[in-house]
HTML snippet that shows the backbone in 3Dmol.js (N, CA, C, O; Angstrom):
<script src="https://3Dmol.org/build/3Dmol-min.js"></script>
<div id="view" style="width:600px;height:400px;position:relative"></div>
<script>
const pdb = `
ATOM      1  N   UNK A   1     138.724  87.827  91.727  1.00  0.00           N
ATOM      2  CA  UNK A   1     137.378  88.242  91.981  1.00  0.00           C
ATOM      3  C   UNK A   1     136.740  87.232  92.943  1.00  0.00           C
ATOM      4  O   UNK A   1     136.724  86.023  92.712  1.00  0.00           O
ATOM      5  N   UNK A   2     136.202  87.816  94.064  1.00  0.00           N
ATOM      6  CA  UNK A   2     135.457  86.911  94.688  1.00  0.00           C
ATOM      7  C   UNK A   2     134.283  86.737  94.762  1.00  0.00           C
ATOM      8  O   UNK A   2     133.679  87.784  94.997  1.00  0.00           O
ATOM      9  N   UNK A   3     133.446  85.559  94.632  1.00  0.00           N
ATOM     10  CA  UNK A   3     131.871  85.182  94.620  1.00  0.00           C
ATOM     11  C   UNK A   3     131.378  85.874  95.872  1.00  0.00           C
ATOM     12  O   UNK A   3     132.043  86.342  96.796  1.00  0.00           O
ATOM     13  N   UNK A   4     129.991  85.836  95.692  1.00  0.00           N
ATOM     14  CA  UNK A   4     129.361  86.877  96.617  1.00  0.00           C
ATOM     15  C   UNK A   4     128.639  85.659  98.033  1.00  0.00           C
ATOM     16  O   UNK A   4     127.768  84.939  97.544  1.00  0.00           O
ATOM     17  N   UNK A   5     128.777  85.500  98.909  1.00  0.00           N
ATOM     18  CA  UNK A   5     128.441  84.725  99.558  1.00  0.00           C
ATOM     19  C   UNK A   5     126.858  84.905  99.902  1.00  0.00           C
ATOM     20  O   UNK A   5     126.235  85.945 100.114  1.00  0.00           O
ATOM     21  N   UNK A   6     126.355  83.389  99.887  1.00  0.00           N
ATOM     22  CA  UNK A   6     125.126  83.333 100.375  1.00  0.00           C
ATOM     23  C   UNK A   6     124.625  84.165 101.578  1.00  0.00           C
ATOM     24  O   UNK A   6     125.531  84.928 101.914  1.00  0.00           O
ATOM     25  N   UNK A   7     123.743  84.280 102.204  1.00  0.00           N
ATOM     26  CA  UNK A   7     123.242  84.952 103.478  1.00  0.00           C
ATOM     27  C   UNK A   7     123.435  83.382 104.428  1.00  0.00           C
ATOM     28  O   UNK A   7     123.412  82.234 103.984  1.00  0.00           O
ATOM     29  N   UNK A   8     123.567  83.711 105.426  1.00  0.00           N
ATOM     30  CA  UNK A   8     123.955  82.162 106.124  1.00  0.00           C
ATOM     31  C   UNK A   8     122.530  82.108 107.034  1.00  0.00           C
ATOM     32  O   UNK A   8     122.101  83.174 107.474  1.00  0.00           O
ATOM     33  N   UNK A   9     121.871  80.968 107.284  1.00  0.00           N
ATOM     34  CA  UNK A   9     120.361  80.658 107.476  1.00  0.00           C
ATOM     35  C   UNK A   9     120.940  79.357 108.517  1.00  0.00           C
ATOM     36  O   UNK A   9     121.326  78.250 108.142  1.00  0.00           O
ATOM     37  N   UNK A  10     120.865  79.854 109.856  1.00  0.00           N
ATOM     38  CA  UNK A  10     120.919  79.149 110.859  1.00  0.00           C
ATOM     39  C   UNK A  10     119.764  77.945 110.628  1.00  0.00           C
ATOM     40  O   UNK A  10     118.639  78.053 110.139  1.00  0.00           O
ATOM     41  N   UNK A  11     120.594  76.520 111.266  1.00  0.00           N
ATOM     42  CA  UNK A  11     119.717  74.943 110.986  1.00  0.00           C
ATOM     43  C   UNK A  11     118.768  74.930 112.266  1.00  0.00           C
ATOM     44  O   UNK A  11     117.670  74.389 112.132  1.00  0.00           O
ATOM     45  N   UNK A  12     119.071  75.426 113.366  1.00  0.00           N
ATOM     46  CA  UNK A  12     118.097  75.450 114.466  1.00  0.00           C
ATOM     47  C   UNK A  12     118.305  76.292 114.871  1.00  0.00           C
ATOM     48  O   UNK A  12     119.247  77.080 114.792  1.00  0.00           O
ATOM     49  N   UNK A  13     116.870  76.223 115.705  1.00  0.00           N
ATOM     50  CA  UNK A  13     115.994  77.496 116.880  1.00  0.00           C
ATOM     51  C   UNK A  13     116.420  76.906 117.950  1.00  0.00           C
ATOM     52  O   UNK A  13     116.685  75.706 118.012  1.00  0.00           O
ATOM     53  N   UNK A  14     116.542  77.940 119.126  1.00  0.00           N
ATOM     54  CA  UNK A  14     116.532  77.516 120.589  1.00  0.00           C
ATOM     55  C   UNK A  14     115.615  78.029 121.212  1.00  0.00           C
ATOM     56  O   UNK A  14     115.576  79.239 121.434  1.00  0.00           O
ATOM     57  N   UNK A  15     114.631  77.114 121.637  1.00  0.00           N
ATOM     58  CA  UNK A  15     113.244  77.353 121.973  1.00  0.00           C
ATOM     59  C   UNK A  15     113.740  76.896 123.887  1.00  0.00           C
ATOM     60  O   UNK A  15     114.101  75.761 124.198  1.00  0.00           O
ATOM     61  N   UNK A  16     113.633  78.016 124.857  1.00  0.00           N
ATOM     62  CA  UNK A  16     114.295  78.558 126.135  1.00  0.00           C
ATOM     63  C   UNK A  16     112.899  78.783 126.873  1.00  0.00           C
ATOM     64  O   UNK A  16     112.142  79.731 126.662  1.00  0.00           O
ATOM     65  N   UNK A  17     112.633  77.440 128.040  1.00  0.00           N
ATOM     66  CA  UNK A  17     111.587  77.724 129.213  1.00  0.00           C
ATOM     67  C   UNK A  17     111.344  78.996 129.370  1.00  0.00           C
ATOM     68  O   UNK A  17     112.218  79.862 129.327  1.00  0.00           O
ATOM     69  N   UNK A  18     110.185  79.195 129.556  1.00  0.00           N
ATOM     70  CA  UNK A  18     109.464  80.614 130.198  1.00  0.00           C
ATOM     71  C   UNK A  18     109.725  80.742 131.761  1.00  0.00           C
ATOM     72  O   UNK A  18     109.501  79.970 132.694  1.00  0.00           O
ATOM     73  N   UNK A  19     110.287  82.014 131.689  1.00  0.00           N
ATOM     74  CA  UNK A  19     110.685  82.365 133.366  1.00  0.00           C
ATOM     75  C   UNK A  19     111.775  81.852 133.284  1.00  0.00           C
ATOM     76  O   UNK A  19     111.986  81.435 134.423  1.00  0.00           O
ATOM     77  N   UNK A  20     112.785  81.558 132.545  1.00  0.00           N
ATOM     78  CA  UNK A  20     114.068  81.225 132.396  1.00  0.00           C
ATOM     79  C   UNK A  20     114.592  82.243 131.993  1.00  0.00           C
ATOM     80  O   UNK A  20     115.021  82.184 130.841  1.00  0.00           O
ATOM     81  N   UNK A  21     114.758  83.483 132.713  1.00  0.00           N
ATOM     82  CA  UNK A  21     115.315  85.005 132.106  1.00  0.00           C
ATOM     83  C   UNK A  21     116.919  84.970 131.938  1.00  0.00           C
ATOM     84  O   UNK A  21     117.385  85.273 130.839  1.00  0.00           O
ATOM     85  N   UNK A  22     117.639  84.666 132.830  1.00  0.00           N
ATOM     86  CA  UNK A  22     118.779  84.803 132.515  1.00  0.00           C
ATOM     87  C   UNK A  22     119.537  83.451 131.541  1.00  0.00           C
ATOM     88  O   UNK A  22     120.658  83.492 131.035  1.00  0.00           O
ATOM     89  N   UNK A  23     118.682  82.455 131.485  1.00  0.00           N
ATOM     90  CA  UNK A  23     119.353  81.241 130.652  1.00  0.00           C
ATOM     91  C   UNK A  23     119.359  82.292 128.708  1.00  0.00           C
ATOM     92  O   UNK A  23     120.192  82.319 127.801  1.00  0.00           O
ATOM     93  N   UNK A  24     117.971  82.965 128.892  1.00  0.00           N
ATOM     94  CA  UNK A  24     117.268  83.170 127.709  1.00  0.00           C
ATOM     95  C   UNK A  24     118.250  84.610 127.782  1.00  0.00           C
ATOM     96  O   UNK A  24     117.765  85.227 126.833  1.00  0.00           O
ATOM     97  N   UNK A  25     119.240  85.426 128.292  1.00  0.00           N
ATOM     98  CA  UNK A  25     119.863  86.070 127.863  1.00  0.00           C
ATOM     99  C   UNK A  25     120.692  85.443 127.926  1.00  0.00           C
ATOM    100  O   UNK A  25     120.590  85.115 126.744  1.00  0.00           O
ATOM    101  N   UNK A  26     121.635  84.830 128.291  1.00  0.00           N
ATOM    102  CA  UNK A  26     123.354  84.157 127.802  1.00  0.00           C
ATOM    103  C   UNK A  26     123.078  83.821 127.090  1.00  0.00           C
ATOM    104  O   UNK A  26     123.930  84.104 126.248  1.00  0.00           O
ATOM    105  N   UNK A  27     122.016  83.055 126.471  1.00  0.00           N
ATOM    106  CA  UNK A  27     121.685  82.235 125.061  1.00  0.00           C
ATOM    107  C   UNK A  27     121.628  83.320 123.895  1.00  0.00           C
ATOM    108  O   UNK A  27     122.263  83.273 122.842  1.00  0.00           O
ATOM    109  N   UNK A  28     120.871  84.153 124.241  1.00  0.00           N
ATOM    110  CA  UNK A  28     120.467  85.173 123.100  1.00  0.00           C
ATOM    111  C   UNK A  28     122.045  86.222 122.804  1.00  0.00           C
ATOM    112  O   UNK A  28     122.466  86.545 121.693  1.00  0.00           O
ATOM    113  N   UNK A  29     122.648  86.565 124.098  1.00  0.00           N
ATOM    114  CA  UNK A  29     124.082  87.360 123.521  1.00  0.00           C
ATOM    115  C   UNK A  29     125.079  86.489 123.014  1.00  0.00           C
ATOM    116  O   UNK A  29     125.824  87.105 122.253  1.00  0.00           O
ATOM    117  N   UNK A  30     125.520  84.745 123.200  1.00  0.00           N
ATOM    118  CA  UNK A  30     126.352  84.130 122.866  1.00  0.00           C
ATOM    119  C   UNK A  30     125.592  83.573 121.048  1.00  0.00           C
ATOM    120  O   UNK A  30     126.210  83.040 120.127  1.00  0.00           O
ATOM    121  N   UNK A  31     124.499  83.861 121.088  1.00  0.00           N
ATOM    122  CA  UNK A  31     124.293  82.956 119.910  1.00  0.00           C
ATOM    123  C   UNK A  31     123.588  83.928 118.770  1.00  0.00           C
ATOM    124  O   UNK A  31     122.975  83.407 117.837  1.00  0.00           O
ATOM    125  N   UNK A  32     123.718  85.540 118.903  1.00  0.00           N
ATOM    126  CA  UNK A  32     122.851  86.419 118.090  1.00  0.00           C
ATOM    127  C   UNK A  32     124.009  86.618 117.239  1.00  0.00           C
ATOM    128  O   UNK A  32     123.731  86.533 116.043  1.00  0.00           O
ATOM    129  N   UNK A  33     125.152  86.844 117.488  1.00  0.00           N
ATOM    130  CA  UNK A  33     126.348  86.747 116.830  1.00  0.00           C
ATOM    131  C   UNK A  33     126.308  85.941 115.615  1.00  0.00           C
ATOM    132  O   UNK A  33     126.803  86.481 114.626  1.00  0.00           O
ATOM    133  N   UNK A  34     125.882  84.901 115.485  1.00  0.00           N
ATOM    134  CA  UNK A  34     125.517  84.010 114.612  1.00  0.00           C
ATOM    135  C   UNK A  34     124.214  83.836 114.059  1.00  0.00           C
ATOM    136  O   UNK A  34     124.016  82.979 113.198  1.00  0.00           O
ATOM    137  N   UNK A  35     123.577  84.360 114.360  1.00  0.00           N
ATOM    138  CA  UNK A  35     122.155  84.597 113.891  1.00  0.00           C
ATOM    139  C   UNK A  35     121.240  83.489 114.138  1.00  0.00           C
ATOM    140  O   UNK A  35     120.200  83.354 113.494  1.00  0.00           O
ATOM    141  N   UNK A  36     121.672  82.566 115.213  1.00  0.00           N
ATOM    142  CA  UNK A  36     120.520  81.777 115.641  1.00  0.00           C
ATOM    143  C   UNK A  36     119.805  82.618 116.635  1.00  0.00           C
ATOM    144  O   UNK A  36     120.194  83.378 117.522  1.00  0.00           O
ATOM    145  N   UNK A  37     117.925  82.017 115.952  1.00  0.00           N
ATOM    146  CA  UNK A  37     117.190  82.846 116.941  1.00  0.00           C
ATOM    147  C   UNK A  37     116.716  82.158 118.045  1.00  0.00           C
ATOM    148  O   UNK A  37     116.235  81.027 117.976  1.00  0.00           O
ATOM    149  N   UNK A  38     116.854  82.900 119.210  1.00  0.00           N
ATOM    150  CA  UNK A  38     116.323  82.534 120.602  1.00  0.00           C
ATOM    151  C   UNK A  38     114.869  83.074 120.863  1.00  0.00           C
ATOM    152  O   UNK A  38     114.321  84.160 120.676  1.00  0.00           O
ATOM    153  N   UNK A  39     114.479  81.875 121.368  1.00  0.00           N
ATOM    154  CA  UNK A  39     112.418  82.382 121.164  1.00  0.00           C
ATOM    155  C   UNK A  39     112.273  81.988 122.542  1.00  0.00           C
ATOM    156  O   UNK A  39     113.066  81.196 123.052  1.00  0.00           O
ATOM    157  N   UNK A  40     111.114  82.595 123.302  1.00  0.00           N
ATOM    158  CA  UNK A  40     111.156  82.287 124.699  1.00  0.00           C
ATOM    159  C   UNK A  40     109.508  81.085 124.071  1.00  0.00           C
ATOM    160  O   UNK A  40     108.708  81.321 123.166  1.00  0.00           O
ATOM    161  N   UNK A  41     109.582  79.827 125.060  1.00  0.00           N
ATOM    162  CA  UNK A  41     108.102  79.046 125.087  1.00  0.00           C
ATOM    163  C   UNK A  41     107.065  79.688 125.435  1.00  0.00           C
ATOM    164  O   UNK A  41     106.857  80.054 126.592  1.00  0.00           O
ATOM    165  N   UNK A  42     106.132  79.940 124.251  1.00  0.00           N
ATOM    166  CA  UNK A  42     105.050  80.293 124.722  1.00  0.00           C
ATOM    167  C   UNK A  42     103.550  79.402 125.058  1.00  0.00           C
ATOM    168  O   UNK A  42     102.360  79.707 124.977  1.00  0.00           O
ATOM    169  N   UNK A  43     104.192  78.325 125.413  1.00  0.00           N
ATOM    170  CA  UNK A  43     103.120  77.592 125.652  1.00  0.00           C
ATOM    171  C   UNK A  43     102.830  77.881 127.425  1.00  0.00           C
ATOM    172  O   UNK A  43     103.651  78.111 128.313  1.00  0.00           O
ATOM    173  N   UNK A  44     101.422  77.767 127.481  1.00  0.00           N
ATOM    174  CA  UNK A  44     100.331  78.285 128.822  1.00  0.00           C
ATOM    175  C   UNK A  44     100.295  76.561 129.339  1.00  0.00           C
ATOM    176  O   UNK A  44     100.447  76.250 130.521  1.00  0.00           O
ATOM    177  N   UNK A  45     100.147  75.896 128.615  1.00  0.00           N
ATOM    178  CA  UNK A  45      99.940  74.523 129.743  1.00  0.00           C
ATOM    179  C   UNK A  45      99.514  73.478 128.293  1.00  0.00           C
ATOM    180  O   UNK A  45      99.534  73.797 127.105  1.00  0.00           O
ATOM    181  N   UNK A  46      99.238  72.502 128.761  1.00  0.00           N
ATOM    182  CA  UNK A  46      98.919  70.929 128.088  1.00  0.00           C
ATOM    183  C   UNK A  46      97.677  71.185 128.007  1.00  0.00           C
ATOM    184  O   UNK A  46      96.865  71.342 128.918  1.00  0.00           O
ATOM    185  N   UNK A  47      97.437  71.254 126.115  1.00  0.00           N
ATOM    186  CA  UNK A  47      96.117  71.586 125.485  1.00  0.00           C
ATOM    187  C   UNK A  47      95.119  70.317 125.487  1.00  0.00           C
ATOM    188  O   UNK A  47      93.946  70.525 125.174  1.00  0.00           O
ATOM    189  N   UNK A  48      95.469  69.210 125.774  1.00  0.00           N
ATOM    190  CA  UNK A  48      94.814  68.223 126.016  1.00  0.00           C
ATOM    191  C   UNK A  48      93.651  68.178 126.836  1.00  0.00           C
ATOM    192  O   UNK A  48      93.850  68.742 127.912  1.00  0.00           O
ATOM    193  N   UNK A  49      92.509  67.706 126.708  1.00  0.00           N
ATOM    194  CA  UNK A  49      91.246  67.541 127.534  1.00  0.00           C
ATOM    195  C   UNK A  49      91.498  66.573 128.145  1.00  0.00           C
ATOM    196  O   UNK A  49      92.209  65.648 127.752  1.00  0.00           O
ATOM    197  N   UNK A  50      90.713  66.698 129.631  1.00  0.00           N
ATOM    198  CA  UNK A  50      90.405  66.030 130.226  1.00  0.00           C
ATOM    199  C   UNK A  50      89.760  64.666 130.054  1.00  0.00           C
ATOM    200  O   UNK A  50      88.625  64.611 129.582  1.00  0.00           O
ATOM    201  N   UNK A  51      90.557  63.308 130.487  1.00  0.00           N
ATOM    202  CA  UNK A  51      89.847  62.044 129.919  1.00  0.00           C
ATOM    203  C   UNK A  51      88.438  62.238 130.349  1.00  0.00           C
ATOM    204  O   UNK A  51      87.538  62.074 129.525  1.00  0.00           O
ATOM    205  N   UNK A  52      88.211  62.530 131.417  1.00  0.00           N
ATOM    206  CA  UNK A  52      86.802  62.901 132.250  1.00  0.00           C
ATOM    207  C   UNK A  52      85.563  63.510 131.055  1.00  0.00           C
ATOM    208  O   UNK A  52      84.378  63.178 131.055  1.00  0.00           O
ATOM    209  N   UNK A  53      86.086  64.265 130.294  1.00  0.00           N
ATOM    210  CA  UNK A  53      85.390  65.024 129.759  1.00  0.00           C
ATOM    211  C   UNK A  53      84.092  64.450 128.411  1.00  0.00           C
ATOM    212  O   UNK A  53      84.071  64.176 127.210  1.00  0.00           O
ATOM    213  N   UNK A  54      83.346  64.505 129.351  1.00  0.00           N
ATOM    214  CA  UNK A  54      82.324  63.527 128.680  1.00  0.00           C
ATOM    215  C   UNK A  54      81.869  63.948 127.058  1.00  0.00           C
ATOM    216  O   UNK A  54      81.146  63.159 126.451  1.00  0.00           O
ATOM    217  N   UNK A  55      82.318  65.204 126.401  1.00  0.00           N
ATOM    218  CA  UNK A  55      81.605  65.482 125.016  1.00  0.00           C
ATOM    219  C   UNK A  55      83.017  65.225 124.156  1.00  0.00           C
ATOM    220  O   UNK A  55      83.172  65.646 123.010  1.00  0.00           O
ATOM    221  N   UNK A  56      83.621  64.768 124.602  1.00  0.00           N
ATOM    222  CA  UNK A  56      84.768  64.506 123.729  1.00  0.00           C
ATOM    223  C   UNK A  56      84.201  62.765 123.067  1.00  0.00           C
ATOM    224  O   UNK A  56      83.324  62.031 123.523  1.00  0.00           O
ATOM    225  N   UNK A  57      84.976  62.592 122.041  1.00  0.00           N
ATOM    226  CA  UNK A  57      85.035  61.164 121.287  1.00  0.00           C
ATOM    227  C   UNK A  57      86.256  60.335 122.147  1.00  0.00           C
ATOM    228  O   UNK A  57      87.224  60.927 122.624  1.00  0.00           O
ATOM    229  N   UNK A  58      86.096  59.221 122.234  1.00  0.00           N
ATOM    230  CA  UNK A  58      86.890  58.239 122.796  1.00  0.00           C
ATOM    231  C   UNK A  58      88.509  58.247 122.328  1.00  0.00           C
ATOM    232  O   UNK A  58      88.853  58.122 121.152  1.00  0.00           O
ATOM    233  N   UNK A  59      89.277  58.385 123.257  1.00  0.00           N
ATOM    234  CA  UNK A  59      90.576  58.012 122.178  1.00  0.00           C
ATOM    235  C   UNK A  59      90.956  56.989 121.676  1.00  0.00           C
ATOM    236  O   UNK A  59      90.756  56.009 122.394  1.00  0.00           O
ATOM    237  N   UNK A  60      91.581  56.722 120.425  1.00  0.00           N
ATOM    238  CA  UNK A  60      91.388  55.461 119.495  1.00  0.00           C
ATOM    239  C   UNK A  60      92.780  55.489 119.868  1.00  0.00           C
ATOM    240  O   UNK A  60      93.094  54.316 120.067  1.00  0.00           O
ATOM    241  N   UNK A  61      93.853  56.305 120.078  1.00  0.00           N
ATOM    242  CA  UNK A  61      95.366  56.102 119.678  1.00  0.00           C
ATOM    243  C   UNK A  61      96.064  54.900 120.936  1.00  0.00           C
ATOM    244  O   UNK A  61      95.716  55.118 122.096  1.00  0.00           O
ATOM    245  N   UNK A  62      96.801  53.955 120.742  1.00  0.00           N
ATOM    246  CA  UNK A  62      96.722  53.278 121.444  1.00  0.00           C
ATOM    247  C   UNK A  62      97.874  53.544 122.267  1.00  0.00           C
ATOM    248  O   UNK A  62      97.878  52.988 123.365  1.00  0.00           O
ATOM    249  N   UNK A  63      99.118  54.480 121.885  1.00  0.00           N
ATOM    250  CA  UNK A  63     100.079  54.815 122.782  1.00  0.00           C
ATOM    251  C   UNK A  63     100.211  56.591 122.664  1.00  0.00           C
ATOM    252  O   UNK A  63      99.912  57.225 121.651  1.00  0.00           O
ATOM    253  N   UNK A  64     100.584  57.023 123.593  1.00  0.00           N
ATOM    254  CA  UNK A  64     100.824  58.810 123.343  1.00  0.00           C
ATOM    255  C   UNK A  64     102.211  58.802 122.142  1.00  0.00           C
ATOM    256  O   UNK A  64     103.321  58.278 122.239  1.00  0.00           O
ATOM    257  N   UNK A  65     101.712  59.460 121.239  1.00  0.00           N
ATOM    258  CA  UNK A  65     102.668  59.792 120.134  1.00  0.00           C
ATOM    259  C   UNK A  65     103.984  60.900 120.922  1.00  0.00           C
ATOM    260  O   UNK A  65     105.106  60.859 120.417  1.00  0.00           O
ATOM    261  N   UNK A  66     103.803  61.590 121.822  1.00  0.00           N
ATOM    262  CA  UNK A  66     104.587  62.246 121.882  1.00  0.00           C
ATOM    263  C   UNK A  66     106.391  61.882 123.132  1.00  0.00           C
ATOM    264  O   UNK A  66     105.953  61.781 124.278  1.00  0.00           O
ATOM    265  N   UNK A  67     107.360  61.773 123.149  1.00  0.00           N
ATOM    266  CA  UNK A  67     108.110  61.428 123.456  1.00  0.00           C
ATOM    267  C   UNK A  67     108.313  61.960 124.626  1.00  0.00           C
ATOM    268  O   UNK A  67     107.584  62.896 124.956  1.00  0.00           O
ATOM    269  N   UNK A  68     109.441  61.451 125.612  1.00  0.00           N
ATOM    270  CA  UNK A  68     109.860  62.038 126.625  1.00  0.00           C
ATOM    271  C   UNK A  68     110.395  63.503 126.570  1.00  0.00           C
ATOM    272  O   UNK A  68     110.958  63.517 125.476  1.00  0.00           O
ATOM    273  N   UNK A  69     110.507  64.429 126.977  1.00  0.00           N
ATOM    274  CA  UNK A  69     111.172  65.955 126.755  1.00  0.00           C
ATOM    275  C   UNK A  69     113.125  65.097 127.119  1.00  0.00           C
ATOM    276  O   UNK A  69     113.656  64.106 127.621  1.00  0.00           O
ATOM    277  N   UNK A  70     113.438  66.367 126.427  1.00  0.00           N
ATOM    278  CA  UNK A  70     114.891  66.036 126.289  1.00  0.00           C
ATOM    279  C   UNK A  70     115.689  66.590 127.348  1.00  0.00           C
ATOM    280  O   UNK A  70     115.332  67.721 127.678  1.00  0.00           O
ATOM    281  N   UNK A  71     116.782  66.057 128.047  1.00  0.00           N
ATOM    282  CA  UNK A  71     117.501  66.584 129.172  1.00  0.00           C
ATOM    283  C   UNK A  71     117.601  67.533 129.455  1.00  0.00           C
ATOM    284  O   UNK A  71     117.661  67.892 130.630  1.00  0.00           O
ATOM    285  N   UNK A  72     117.672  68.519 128.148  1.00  0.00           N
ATOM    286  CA  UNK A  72     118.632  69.606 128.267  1.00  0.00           C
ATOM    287  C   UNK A  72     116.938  70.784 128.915  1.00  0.00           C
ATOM    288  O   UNK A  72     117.167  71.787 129.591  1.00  0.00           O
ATOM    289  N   UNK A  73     115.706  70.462 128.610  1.00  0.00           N
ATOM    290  CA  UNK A  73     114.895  70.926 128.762  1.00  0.00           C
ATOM    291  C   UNK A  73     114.382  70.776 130.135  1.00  0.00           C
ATOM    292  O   UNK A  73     113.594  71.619 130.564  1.00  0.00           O
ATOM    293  N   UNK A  74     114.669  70.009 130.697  1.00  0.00           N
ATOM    294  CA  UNK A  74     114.644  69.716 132.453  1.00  0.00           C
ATOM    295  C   UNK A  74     116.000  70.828 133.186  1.00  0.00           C
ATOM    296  O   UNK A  74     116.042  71.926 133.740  1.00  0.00           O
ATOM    297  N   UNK A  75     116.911  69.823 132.801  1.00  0.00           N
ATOM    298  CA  UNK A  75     118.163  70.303 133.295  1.00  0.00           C
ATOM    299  C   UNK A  75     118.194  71.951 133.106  1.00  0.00           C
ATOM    300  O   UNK A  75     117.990  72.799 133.975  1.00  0.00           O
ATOM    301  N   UNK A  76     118.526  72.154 131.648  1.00  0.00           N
ATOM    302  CA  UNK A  76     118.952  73.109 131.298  1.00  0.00           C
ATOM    303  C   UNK A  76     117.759  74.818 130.491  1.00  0.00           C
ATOM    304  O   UNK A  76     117.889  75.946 130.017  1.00  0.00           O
ATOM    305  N   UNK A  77     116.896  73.954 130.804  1.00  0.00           N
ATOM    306  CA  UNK A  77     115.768  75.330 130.509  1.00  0.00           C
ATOM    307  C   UNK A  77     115.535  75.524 129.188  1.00  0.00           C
ATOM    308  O   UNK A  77     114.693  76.360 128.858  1.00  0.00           O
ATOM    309  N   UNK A  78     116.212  74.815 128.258  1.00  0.00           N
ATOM    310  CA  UNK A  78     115.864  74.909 127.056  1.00  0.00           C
ATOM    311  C   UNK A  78     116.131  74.004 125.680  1.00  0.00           C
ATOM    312  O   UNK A  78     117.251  73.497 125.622  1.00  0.00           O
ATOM    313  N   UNK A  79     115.403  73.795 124.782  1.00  0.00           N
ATOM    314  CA  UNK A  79     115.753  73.073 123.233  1.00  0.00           C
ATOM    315  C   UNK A  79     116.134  73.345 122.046  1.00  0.00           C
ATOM    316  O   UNK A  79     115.489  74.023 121.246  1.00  0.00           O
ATOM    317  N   UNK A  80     117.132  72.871 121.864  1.00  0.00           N
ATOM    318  CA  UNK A  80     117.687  73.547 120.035  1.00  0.00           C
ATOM    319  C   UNK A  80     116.277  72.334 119.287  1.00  0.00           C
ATOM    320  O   UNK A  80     115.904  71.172 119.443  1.00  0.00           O
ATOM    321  N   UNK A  81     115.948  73.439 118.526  1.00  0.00           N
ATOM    322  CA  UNK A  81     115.196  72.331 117.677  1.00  0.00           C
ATOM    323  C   UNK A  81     115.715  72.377 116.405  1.00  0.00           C
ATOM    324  O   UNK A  81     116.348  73.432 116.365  1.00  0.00           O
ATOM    325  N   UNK A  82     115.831  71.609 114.941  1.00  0.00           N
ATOM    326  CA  UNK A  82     116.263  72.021 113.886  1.00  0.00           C
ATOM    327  C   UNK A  82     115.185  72.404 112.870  1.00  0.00           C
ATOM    328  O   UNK A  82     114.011  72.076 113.046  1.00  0.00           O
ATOM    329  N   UNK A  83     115.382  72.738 112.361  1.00  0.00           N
ATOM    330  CA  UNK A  83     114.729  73.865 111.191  1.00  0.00           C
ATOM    331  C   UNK A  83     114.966  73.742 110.240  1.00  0.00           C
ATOM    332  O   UNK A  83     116.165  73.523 110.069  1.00  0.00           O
ATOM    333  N   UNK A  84     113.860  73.791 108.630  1.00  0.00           N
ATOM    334  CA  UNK A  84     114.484  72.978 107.261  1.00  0.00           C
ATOM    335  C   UNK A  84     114.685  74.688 106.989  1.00  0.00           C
ATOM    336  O   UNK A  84     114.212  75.647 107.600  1.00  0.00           O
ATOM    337  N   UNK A  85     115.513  74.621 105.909  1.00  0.00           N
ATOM    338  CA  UNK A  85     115.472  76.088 105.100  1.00  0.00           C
ATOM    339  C   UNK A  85     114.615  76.578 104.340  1.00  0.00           C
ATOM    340  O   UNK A  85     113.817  75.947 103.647  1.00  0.00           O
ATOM    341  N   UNK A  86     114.735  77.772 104.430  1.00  0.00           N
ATOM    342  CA  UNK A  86     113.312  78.196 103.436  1.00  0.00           C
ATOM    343  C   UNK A  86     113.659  77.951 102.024  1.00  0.00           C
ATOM    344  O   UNK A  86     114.820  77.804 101.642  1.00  0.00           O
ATOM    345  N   UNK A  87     112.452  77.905 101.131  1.00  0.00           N
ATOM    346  CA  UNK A  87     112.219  78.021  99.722  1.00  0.00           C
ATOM    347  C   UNK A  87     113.104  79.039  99.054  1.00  0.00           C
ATOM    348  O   UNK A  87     112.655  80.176  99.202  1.00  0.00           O
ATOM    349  N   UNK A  88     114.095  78.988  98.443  1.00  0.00           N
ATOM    350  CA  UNK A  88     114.098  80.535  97.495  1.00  0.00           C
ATOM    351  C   UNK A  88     112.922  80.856  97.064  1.00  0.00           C
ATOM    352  O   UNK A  88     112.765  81.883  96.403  1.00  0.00           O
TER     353      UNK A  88
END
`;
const viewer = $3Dmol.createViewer("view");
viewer.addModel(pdb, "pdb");
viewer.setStyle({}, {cartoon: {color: "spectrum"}});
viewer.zoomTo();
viewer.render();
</script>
């Protein structure tokens, strides 16, 4: 008798530049097979205000928290990011 296997829950997303049409289909037919999902970026631009912008509060943070973008996102048009599993 064999046990019934889990549903298998891909560890990362591949989050694929906008206007990157054909990266974002080889990605999506080589990797749907497996059930990782391919999401196109929907980000419009850098939500950040203008330092200029006089009704804002001063920034206190003393370095930008956020890191360099990763090679593959220059180079290659897109990021695996990883993903925790859901809750049962």
């Amino acid at each position: 008798m064999s046990e019934p296997q889990a549903a298998f829950e891909p560890s990362v997303l591949v989050v694929v530049r906008a206007g990157a049409v054909d990266r974002f289909a080889a990605l999506k037919s080589a990797l749907a097979p497996d059930g990782v999902d391919v999401v196109w970026d929907r980000r419009l631009g850098d939500r950040r205000r203008s330092a200029d912008d006089s009704t804002q509060a001063p920034d206190r943070r003393r370095l930008d928290r956020r890191g360099s973008m990763p090679a593959s996102w220059s180079l290659l048009d897109f990021l695996v990011v990883p993903t925790r599993p859901r809750a049962s």
